[in-house]
C-alpha positions as CSV (number, residue, x, y, z in Angstrom):
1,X,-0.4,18.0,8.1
2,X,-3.7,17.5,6.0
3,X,-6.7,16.2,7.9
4,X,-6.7,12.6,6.2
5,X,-3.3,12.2,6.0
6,X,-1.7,13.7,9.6
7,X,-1.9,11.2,12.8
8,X,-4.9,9.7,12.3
9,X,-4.6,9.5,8.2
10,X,-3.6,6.6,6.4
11,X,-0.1,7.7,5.3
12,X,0.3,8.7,9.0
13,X,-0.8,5.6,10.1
14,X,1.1,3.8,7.4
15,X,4.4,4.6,9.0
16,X,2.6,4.3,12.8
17,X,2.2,0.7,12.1
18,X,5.6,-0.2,10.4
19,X,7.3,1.9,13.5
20,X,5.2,-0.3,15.7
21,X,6.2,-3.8,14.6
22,X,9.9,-3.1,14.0
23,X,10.4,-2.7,10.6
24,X,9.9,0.4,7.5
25,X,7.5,1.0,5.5
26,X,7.5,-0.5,1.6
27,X,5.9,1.8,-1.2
28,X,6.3,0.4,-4.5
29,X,6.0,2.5,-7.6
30,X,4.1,1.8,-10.8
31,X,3.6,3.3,-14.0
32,X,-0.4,3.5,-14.4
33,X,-0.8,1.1,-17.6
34,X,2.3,-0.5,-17.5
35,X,1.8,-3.0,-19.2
36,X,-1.7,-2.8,-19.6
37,X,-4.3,-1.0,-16.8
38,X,-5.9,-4.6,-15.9
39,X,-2.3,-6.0,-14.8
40,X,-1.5,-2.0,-12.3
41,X,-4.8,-2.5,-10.6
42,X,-4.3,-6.3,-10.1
43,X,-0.8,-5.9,-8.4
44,X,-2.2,-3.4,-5.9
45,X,-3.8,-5.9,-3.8
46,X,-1.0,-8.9,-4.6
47,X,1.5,-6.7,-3.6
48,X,-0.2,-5.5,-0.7
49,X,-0.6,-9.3,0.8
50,X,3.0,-9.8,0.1
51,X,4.2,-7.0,2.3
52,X,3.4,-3.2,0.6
53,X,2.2,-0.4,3.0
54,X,1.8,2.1,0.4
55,X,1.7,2.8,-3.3
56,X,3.2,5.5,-5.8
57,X,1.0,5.5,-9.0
58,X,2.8,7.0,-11.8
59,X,0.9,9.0,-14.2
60,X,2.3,8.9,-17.6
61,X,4.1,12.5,-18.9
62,X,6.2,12.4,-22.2
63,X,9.0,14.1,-20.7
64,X,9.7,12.5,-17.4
65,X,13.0,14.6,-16.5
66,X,13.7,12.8,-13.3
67,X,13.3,9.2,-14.4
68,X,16.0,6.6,-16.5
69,X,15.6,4.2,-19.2
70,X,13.3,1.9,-17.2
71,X,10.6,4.0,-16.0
72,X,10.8,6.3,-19.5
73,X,10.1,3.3,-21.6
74,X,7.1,1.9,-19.5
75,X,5.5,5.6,-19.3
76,X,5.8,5.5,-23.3
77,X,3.9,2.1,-23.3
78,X,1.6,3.4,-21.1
79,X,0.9,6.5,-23.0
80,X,0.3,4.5,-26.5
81,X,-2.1,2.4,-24.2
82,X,-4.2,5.7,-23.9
83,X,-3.5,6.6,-20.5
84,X,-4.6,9.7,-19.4
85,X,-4.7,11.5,-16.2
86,X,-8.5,11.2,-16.0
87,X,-7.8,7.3,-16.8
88,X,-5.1,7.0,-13.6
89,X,-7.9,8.4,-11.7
90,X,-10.3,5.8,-12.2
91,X,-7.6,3.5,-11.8
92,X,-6.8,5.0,-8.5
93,X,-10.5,4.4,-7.2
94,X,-10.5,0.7,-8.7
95,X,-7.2,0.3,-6.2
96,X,-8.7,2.4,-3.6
97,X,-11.6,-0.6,-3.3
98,X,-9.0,-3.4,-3.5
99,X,-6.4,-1.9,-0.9
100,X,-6.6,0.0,2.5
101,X,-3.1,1.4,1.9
102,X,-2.0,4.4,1.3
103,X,-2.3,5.7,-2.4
104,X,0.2,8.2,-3.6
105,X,-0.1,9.8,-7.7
106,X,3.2,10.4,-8.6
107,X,2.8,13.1,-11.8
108,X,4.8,16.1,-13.1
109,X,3.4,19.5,-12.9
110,X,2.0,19.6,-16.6
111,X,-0.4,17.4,-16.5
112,X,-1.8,18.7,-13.8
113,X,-1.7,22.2,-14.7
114,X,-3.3,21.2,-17.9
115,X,-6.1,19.4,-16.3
116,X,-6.5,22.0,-13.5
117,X,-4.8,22.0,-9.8
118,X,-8.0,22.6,-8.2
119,X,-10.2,20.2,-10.1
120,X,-7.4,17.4,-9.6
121,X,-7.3,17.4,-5.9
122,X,-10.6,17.3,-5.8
123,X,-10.9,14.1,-8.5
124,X,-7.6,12.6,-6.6
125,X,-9.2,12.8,-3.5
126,X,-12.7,11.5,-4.2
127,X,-10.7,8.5,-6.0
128,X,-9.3,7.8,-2.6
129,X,-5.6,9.2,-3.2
130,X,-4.2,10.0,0.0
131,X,-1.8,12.4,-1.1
132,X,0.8,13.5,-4.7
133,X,4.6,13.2,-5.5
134,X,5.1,15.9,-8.0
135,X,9.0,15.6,-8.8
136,X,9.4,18.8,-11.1
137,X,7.3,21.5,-8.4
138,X,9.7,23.1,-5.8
139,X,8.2,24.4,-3.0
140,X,8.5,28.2,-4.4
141,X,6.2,27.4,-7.2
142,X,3.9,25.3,-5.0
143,X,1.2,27.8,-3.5
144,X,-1.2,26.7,-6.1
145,X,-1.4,22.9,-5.3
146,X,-0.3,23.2,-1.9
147,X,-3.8,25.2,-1.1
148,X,-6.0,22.9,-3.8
149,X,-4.2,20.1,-2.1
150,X,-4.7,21.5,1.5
151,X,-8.6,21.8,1.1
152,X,-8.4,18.2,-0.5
153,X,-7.2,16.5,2.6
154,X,-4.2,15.4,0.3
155,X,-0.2,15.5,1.1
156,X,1.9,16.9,-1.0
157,X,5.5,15.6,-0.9
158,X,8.4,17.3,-1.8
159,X,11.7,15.5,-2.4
160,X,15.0,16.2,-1.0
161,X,18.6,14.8,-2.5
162,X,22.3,14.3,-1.2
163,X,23.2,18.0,-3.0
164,X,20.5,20.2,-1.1
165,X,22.0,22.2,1.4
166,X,20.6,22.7,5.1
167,X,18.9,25.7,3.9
168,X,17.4,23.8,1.2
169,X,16.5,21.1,3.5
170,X,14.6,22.9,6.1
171,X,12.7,25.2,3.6
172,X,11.2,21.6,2.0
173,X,10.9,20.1,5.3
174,X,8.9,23.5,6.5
175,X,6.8,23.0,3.1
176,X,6.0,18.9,3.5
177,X,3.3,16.9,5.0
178,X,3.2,12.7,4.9
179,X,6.7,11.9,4.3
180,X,10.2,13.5,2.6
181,X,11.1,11.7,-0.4
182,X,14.9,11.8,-0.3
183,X,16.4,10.9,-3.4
184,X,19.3,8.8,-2.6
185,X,21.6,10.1,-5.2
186,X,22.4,12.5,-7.9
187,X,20.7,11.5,-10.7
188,X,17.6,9.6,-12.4
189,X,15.6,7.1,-11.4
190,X,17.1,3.6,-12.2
191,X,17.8,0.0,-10.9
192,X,21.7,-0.3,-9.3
193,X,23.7,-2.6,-7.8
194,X,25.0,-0.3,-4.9
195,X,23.7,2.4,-3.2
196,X,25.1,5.7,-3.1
197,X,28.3,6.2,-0.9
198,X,27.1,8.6,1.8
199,X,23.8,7.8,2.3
200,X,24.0,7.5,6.0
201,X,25.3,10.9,6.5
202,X,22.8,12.5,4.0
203,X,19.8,10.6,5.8
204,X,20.8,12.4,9.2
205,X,21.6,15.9,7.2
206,X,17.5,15.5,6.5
207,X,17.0,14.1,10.0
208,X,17.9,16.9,12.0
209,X,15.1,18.9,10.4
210,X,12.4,17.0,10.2
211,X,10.3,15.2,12.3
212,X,8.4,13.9,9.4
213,X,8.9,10.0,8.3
214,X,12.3,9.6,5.6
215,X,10.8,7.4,2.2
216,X,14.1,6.5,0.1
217,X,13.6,6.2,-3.3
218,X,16.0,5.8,-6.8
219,X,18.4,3.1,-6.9
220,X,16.0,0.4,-4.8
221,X,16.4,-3.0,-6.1
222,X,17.7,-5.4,-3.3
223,X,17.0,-6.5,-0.3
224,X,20.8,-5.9,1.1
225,X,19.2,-2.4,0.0
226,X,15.9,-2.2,2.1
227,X,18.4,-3.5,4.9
228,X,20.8,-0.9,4.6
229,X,18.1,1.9,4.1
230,X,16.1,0.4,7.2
231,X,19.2,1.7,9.7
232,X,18.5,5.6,9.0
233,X,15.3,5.7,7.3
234,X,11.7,4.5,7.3
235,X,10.7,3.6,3.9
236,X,11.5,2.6,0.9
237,X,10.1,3.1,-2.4
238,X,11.2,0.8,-5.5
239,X,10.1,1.4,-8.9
240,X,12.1,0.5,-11.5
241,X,13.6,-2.8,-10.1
242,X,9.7,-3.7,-10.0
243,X,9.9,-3.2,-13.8
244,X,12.6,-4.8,-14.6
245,X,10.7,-8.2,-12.7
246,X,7.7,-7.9,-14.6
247,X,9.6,-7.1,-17.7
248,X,11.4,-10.7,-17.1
249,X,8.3,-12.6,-16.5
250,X,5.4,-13.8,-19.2
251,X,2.4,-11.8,-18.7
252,X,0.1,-14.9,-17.1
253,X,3.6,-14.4,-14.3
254,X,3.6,-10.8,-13.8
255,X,1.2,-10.4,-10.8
256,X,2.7,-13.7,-9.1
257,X,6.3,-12.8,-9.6
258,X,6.3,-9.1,-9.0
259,X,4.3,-9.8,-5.5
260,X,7.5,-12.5,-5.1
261,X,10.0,-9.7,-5.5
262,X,8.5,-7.6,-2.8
263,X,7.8,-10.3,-0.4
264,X,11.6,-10.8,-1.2
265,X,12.0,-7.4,-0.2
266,X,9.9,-7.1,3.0
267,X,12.1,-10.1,4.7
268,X,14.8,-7.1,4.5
269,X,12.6,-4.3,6.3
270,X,13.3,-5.4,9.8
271,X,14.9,-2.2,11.8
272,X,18.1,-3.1,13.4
């Protein structure tokens, strides 16, 4: 594990705390500039008081492979707002004073390629990220950011999903720091009413090679879900449920009713 981010970091101490007092962790996801810049760094701290521990912080790509129609459309918004990776950044440091939790930037390999690994971990980090979610980057093609991220203090997290094999499980396990994002299902990112059939059994799959905290993410969107994940895992990240709330709201509601639906959520995170 990274300096910042191993015991003593905040990720690591993230999932300390929630272990601690019985429940897992929440990390909710959003789409830097969805639907404007000044509403993503005002939820930070209104969803931290209602019961986040950490946050995911999209960076808009125009081909986001992994995610479904939700997240798609609000990275399109976001991206005819101007958003930029050099934008998230600052946006990033403007939640980085508002919030002690830990920050996450979720982005695809381009962008960062384009802007430059080195010079990105080194930006991320002095904006006060904590670590990066980079969906599309295996852990063969990795060296690159893996060392920029390394000499950052920054965790890179891999993701895992119910069709890896052992193998493929312990070769990401041996490559992550912070957390596994599992991926609770075959498929794209998207509100459901169900969880995936098998989840239990995929969960301990990952389990047995890993010592490393379990994040759940795609599919998030009740509490009956952030009950049944807190039985095998310990966290879970909802993104485009979050959306879906603040695409149901009037913008003077957003803040208020998105903080609502994860204080909602957070009744549910109690381990049994």
């Amino acid at each position: 594990m990274s300096a910042r981010n191993g015991i003593g970091g905040r990720i690591g101490q993230a999932f300390a705390r929630t272990q601690a007092q019985g429940r897992i962790a929440l990390m909710p996801y959003l789409p830097v500039g969805y639907p404007d810049v000044e509403t993503t760094v005002a939820l930070a701290p209104a969803l931290a008081r209602a019961g986040a521990d950490l946050f995911e912080l999209g960076i808009p790509y125009s081909d986001p492979l992994a995610d479904g129609a939700t997240i798609q459309r609000a990275t399109h918004v976001a991206l005819e707002n101007g958003v930029t990776p050099a934008l998230c950044l600052e946006v990033a440091s403007a939640i980085r004073r508002a919030v002690d939790a830990p920050i996450l930037l979720m982005s695809y390999y381009n962008p960062i390629a384009r802007f430059g690994p080195e010079r990105f971990c080194r930006q991320a980090a002095a904006a006060g990220a904590d670590g990066l979610i980079v969906p599309d980057l295996p852990p063969e093609e990795a060296d690159e950011l893996r060392g920029a991220a390394r000499a950052n203090a920054l965790d890179l997290i891999f993701l895992v999903a119910p069709t890896s094999t052992d193998e493929r499980l312990r070769l990401v396990a041996a490559a992550a720091t912070g957390f596994l994002y599992c991926v609770s299902l075959a498929g794209v990112t998207g509100a459901r009413a169900h969880l995936a059939s098998g989840l239990a059994d995929y969960l301990t799959r990952v389990r047995r090679v890993t010592s490393l905290p379990l994040a759940v993410g795609f599919g998030i969107s009740r509490p009956e879900h952030v009950r049944q994940i807190a039985r095998y895992a310990d966290g879970a990240i909802v993104a485009s449920a979050l959306i879906d709330r603040l695409d149901a709201l009037p913008r003077a509601e957003q803040v208020a009713g998105a903080a609502a639906f994860i204080r909602d959520l957070a009744t549910e995170a109690v381990r049994p």
